[in-house]
Every structure is written in C-alpha cells, then in structure tokens.
C-alpha positions in Angstrom: 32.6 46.3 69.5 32.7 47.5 66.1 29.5 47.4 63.4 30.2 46.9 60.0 29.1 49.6 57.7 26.0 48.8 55.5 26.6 48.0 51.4 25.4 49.8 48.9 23.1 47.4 47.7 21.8 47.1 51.6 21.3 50.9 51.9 19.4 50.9 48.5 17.2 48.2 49.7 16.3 49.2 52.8 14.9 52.7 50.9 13.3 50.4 48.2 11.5 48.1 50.5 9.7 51.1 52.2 8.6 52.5 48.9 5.2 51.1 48.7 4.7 52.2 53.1 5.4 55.7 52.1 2.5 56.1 49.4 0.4 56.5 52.5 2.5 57.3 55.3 4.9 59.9 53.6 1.8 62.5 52.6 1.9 66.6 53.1 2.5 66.3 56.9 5.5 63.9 57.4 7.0 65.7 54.1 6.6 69.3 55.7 7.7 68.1 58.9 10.9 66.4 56.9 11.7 70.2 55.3 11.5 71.9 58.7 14.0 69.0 60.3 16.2 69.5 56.9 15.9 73.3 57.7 16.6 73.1 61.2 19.9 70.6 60.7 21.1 73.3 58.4 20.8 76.5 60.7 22.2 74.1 63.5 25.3 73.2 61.8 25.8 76.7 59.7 29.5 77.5 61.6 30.7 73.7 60.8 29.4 73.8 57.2 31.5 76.9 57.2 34.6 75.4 58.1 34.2 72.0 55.8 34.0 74.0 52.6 36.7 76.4 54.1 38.7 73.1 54.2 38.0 72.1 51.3 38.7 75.0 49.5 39.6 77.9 51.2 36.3 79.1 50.3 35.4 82.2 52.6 32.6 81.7 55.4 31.0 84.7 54.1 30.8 83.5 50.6 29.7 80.2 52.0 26.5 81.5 53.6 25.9 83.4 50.5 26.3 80.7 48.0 25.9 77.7 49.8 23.4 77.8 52.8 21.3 81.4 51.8 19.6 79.5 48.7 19.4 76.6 50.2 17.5 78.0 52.8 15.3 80.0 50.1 14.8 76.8 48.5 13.5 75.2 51.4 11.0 78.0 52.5 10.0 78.3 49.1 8.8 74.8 49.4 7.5 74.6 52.4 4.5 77.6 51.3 4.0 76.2 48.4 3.7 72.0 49.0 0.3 71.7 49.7 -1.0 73.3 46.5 1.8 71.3 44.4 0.5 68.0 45.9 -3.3 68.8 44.9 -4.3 67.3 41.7 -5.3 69.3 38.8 -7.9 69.2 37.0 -7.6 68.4 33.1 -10.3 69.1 30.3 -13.0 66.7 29.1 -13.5 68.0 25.6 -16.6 66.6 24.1 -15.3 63.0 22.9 -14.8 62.4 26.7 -18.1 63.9 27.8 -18.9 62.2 31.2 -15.8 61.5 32.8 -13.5 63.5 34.4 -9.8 64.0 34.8 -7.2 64.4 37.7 -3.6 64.6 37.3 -2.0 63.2 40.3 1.4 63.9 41.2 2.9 60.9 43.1 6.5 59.5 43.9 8.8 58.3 42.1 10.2 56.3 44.6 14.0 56.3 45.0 16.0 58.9 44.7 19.5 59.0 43.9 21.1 63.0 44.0 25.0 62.8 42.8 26.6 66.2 43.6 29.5 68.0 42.5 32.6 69.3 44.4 32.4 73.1 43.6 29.0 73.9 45.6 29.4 71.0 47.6 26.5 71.3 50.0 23.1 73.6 48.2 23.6 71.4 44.8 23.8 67.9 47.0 20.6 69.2 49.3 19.0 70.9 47.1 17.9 69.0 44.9 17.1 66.6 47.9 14.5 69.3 49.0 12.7 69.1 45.8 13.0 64.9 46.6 11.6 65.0 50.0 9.1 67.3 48.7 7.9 64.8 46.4 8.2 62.3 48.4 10.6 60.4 47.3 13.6 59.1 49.9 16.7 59.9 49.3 20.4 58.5 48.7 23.1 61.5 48.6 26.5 60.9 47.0 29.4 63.6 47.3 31.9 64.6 45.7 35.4 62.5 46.9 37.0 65.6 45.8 35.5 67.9 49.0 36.0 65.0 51.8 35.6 67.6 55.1 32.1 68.6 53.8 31.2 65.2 52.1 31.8 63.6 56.1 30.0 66.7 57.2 27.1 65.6 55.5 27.3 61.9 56.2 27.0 63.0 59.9 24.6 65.4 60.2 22.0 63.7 57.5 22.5 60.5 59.5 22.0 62.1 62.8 18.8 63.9 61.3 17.0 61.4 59.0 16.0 57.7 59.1 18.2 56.2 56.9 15.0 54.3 54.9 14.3 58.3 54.0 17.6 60.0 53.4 20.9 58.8 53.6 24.6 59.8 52.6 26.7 57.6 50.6 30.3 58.3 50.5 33.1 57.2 48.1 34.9 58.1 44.7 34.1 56.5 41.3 33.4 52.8 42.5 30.8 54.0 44.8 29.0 56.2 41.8 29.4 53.4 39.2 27.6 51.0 41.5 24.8 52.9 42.4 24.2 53.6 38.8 23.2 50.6 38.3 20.5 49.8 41.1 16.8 50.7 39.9 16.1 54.2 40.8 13.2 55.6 40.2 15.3 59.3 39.5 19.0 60.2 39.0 19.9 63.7 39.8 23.4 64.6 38.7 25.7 67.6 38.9 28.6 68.0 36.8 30.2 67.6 33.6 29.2 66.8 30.7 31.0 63.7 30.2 30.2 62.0 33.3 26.6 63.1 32.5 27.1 61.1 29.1 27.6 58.1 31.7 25.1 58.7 34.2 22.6 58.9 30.9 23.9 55.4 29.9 23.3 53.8 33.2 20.1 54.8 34.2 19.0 53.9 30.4 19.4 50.4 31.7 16.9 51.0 34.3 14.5 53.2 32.7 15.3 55.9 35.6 14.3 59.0 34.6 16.9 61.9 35.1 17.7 65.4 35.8 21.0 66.2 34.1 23.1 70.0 35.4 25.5 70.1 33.0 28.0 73.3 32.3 29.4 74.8 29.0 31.1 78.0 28.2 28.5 80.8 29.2 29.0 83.6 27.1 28.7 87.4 27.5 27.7 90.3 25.6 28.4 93.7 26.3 26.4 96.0 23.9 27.2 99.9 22.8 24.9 101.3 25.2 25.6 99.3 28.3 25.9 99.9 31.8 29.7 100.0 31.5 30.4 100.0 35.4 27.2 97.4 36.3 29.0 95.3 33.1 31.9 95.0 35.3 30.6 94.3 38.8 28.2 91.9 37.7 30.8 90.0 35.5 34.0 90.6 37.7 31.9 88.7 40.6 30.5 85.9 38.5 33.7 84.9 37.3 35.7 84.9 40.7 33.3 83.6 42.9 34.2 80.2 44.3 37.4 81.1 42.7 35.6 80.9 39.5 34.6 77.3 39.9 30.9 78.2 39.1 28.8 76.2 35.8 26.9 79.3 35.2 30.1 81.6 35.5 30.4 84.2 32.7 32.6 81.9 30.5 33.9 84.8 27.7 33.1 87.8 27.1 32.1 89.6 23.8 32.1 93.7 23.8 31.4 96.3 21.5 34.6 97.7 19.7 33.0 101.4 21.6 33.2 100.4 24.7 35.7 98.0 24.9 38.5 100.1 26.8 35.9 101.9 29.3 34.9 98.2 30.1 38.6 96.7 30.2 39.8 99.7 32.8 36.4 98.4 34.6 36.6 95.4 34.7 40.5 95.5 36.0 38.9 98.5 38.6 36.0 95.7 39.8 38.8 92.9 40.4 40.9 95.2 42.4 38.2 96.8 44.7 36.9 93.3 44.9 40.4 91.6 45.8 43.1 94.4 46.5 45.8 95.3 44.8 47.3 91.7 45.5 44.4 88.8 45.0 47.0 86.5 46.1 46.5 87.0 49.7 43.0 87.4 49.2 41.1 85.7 51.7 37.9 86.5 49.9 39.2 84.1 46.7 38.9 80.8 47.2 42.0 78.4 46.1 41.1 75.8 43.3 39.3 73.0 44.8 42.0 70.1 44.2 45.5 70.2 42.6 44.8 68.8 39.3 41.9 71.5 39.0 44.9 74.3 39.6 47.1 72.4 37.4 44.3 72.4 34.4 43.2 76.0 34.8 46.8 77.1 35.5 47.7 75.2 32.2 45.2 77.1 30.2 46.6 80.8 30.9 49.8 79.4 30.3 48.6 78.1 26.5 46.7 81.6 26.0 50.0 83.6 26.5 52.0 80.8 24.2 49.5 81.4 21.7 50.0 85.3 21.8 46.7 86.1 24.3 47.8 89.5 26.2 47.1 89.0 29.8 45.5 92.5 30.7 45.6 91.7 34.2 46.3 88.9 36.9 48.2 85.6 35.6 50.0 84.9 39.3 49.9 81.4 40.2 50.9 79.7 43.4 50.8 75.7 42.5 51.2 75.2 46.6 48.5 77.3 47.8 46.2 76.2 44.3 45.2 79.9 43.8 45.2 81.8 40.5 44.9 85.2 40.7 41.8 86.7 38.3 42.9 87.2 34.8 41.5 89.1 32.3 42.9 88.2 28.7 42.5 89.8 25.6 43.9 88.6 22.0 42.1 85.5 22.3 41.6 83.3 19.1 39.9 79.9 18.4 43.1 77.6 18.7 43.4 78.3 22.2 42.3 76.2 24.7 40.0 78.8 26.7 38.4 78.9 23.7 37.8 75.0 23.7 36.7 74.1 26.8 34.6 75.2 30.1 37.3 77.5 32.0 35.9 77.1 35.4 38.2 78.9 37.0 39.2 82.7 37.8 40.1 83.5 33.9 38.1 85.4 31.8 38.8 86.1 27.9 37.5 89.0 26.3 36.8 89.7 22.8 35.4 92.7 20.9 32.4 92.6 18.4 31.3 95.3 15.3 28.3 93.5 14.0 26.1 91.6 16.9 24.8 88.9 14.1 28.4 87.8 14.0 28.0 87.2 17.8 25.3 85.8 17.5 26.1 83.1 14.8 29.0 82.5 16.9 27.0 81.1 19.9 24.8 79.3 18.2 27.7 77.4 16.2 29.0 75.7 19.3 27.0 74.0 21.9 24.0 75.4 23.8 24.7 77.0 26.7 24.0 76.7 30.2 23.6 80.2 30.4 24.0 83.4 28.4 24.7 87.1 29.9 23.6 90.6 27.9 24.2 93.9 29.2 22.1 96.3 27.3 18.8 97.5 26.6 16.0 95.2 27.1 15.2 95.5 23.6 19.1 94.5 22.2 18.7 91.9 24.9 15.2 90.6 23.5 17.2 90.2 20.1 19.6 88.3 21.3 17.2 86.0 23.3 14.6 85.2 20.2 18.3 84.2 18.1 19.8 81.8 20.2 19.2 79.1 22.5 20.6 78.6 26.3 19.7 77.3 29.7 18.7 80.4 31.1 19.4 83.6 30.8 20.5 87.3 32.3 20.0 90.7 31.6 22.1 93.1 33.4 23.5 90.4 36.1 25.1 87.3 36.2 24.9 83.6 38.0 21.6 84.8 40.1 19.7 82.4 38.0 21.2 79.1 39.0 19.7 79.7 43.0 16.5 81.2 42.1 13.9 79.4 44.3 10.6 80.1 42.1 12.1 79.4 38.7 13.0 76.5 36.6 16.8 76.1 36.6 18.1 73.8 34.0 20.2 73.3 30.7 19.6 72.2 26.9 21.5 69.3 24.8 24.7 69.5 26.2 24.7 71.5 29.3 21.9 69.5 30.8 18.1 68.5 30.6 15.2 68.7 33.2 14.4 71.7 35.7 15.5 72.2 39.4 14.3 73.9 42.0 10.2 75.3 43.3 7.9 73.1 41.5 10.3 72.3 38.5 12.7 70.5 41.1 9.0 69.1 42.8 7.7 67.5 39.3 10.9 66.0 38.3 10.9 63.5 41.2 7.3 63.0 41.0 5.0 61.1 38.3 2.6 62.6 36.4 -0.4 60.1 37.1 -3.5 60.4 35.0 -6.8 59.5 37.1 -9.7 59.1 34.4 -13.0 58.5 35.9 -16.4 57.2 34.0 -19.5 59.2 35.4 -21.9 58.8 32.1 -19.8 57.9 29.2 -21.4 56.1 26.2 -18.3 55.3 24.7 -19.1 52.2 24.1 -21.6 53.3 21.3 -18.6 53.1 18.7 -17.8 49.7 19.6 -17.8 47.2 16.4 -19.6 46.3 14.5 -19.2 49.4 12.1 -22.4 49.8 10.8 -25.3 52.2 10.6 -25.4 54.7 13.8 -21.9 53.7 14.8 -20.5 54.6 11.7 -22.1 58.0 11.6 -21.3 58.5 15.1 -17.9 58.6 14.5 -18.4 60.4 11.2 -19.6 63.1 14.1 -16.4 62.8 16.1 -14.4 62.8 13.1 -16.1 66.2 11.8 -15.4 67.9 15.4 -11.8 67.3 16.0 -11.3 68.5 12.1 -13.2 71.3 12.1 
C-alpha cells in the first residue's frame, strides 16, 4: 500500500497549527534536548553526508567535515552553552518619566520557520540556520537546493527519521516548490543565495509581513599592502578561492596588490596552488568539480572572455567540460569590460590587479556594491584605514572565509549582499521577537491626563525641561 506524500500547504499547516502548543511546551528543555538530537543525527550520519556532497560535487570527504559538518557542530555547541542565558529576559531602563514600572524584554518565537539553502554548502547553510531556529523556538521547514539532489534526499531522510514533522521537516523540489512556499505566512524566511533570487524572496515575504534574513554574495575584494605577509597573502587567498572549487560567497573575489610586491606575491600565489593541488590540479582529488554543468559552463565562459579581452592567464586555465573541473587560475591584465570584473566569479578564478595609491582602491570598492566581505593583508593600522573608508559584511585581516562559520559572531551582509545576522545569538534573535513586557508598580502617569490646566500643565513643563536638558 502506498501513502501519498503530504502538500505543501499540509506540511505548513500541520507546523502552524502547533504554534500556539509550543509557547509553552517548546521552552529551554525540549529546545536543548532538540540541539542534542540535531547533534547526534549529524555525528551518526557524518560518512553518508560525506558521500552525498562527494556526489554531488566531487567535493572531498576531508573538505566536507571541514566545511560542512566542523561548524556546524561549533554552531550547535555554541548554542547549546549559551541558550539558557539568551532565553532570560533583560532588563531595560526606567528613566524618570517611567518611574514605577519596570521593563523586561522577552525574546519569544516567531513561529514558523522557513530556511531555503543553497547548493554550494549544501548541508551547514540548510542546518545551520535551523539551529539558530530550534533555538528560538521556532519549527522548522528546510528546502534544498534541486541542484545537490544526493544530499538534499540525505536530508529529507535523516531530518524525518529524527524530528516530528510539526517541528522540523524537509521539503524537496526545484523552483515550484520555493515559489509556493513563499507565499504561505511565515513568521521568518531564511535564504541563501544570490542576489537576485533574494530580490524575490524579499518580494514574497513583503506580502506576508515575514520578516527575513537575506545571505547574499558579491565580489569580495582583496588588498595586499607593501608590508604584507607575502607568503601568509598567498595561503590564506590561494585556499579561499579554491575551496569548494571556489564556489564559496565569501571567496576572495579579486585581488588588489601593491605595485612592490606584486611579483613576490604572483610567484606565491602560483607556489600555494601547486603545493596545494600538484603540479596537475586536474586530477586533484582535493578540488572539487563545479557543482552542475551550467555552473562549469558560466565560470568556464568567463576565463575564456578574460583571455579574448587580452587578460594574461598567469597560471591554470584547463577545463574539462565532462568532468566540470576548472583548474585554479590566476589572471593578471584584467580591466573593467571584462566579465570577471562584472559579476560574482564563484569559481576557482582569481584576477589580480596592482595598486600605487590605496585611496584609489579604496574609491574603487566603495563605487560598486557593498560587499559581503573584504580581505587586507597588512598591518593592523593600514587595515584599520581601510576598515573606517569602506563598508562590507564582514571583514578579515590576515585570513580569508573564516568569518562566514564563526559560531560567536554575527555573520551577515549590507544592501546587496544581504541583511540580518546568522549564527550564536545573531542567528537566535532573528527568529525570535523582541517582546516588550511593561509593568505598572506605582506609576502616576495618569497625573498629565487632560484637562491641561494648572499642575498638569507644569508637570509636563517638568518632563519637558528633563528630557531637554
């Protein structure tokens, strides 16, 4: 006997209709005992998680574990200490207009949750940000990428064979799937990916007044200054732009280096690559392919409009359209028309452009849009500069990508690479509500009432004179 699968709109439901139960039932026990069971479901199914990504995209297991399970474990933990304090309300300040009451700020639920991930982490950006859900207390409706289908069914199985699905459930399916959920009433919309799609989830939940987390991407830049660490330059950048075959949103996009330096760092750089990948990064099994053939196609076509345009490809530029690997390239002679110049790369190529005067840098980042992060190597004080003159997501000094998996630290982009904060108690507020509890103990307000005459009137002469003064 077969059994249908539910809808959508069923799946939803049965979450919504179990909103108002879990005000009371879903408090700091059930959601610890929900992060250990999410934590134990991982470390039980570590090997198979291994083998969907490596499926997907030929992604190492050992790169796996260290992008994909590691900080989502972190994340987890880091959660786990920290809940009960996050839950307690805070105290606010009476001041001395609201003498006799007192103020709470309560954290509570948002109720629904709907977490759309992307296909290049596939698994820590679709559970994390359901950790900081579950945390909150919110349940949970998880929708994969189409484009990684081993480890979206990967997830469908195990979440299903962990969780009730009125808490957390996996929905699967392309474009029809998304477009419908975006238009049930969430009460927040989590989503991954580009910027244009993040234009539609915006649009959507606008018509349901969800509130949303939006991790966009953008073209990263890097600046090498003078006095860098030339050889930490290159390690750092070497691995942030070829891990995950360089399918990452915080990947060091471009790269900007002093006119002093900038053969020292182009031998180390091309050094890095090669320890990192041998002489042949072809048959590399520590660089992952492109994740689906029109992603090879697209990154493929934009080394092949650099070197039309005159770009010098300083090393790499092997393609292999059948096994959807690019070999990392490094290209220098790189101008505006070009498309790596236009667009998010997100793949293994990385273009590099020298600098005299760092202003001229400078005004170049902040001419295009903000991005989601921004890389200096250099002194803390060169560094400082560049942080007070321009504006990104986040930001690293002397390393690269770390930021987007730190487990204590806001995570999140500005205009177009995103809006709102992931992860610790960022990722724990933006599913929850901000509640304002304002309680009367002996508060003769209701001296100022009308009529305005005589003692009320200089009453609020007196309130008007304090906040002024």
């Amino acid at each position: 006997m077969t059994h249908s699968q539910p809808s959508i709109a069923q799946v939803f439901a049965a979450q919504h209709d179990t909103v108002a139960a879990r005000r009371t039932t879903f408090d700091y026990t059930a959601r610890r005992a929900a992060l250990d069971q999410l934590r134990t479901m991982v470390l039980a199914h570590e090997q198979a998680v291994c083998e969907a990504i490596g499926a997907d995209f030929g992604k190492h297991p050992d790169e796996v574990r260290l992008t994909e399970i590691l900080p989502l474990l972190l994340e987890i933990g880091h959660t786990r200490r920290h809940l009960r304090k996050w839950m307690r309300p805070s105290r606010a300040p009476s001041g001395l207009v609201f003498l006799g009451t007192t103020t709470q700020v309560h954290l509570t639920p948002k109720g629904t949750a709907l977490v759309i991930a992307p296909w290049n982490f596939p698994f820590f950006l679709a559970l994390g940000p359901a950790v900081s859900a579950l945390a909150a207390g919110c349940s949970v409706i998880l929708k994969p990428s189409e484009l990684t289908p081993a480890t979206s069914a990967l997830l469908k199985r195990i979440v299903s064979e962990t969780f009730a699905p009125e808490l957390f459930t996996v929905v699967e399916g392309g474009v029809d799937a998304a477009t419908e959920l975006l238009t049930l009433p969430f009460g927040h919309i989590f989503f991954t990916g580009s910027p244009e799609v993040g234009q539609i989830v915006m649009t959507a939940a606008a018509k349901t007044f969800a509130s949303v987390t939006l991790e966009l991407g953008g073209k990263s830049p890097v600046i090498v200054g003078p006095d860098a660490d030339i050889a930490n330059a290159a390690r750092w950048i070497a691995w942030g732009r070829c891990i995950n075959g360089g399918q990452t949103c915080v990947a060091p996009d471009h790269v900007y280096v002093h006119e002093s330096v900038k053969a020292a760092f182009a031998d180390a750089l091309s050094a890095q690559i090669t320890k990192m990948y041998g002489a042949d990064p072809m048959q590399s099994p520590d660089l992952a392919q492109m994740a689906y053939p029109r992603q090879w196609a697209r990154v493929a076509g934009l080394i092949d409009d650099s070197k039309a345009k005159g770009a010098t490809v300083l090393t790499g530029g092997d393609m292999d359209q059948a096994a959807r690997k690019i070999a990392p390239t490094i290209l220098l002679d790189v101008h505006d028309d070009m498309g790596v110049q236009q667009e998010e790369i997100f793949g293994p190529v990385l273009p590099v452009m020298t600098y005299r005067d760092l202003d001229q840098v400078i005004d170049k980042i902040n001419d295009g849009s903000h991005p989601l992060a921004l890389y200096v190597f250099e002194s803390n004080a060169f560094a400082d500069e560049v942080i007070i003159k321009t504006t990104s997501g986040t930001v690293g000094v002397n390393m690269s990508v770390m930021g987007a998996s730190h487990p204590t630290a806001p995570f999140g982009g500005v205009g177009r690479s995103g809006n709102g904060g992931a992860h610790g108690y960022a990722g724990f507020a933006a599913f929850s509500h901000m509640r304002q509890v304002l309680r009367a103990r002996f508060f003769p307000f209701h001296i100022v009432f009308p009529p305005y005459t005589g003692l009320t009137r200089r009453l609020i002469a007196v309130f008007h004179w304090y906040v002024r003064r």
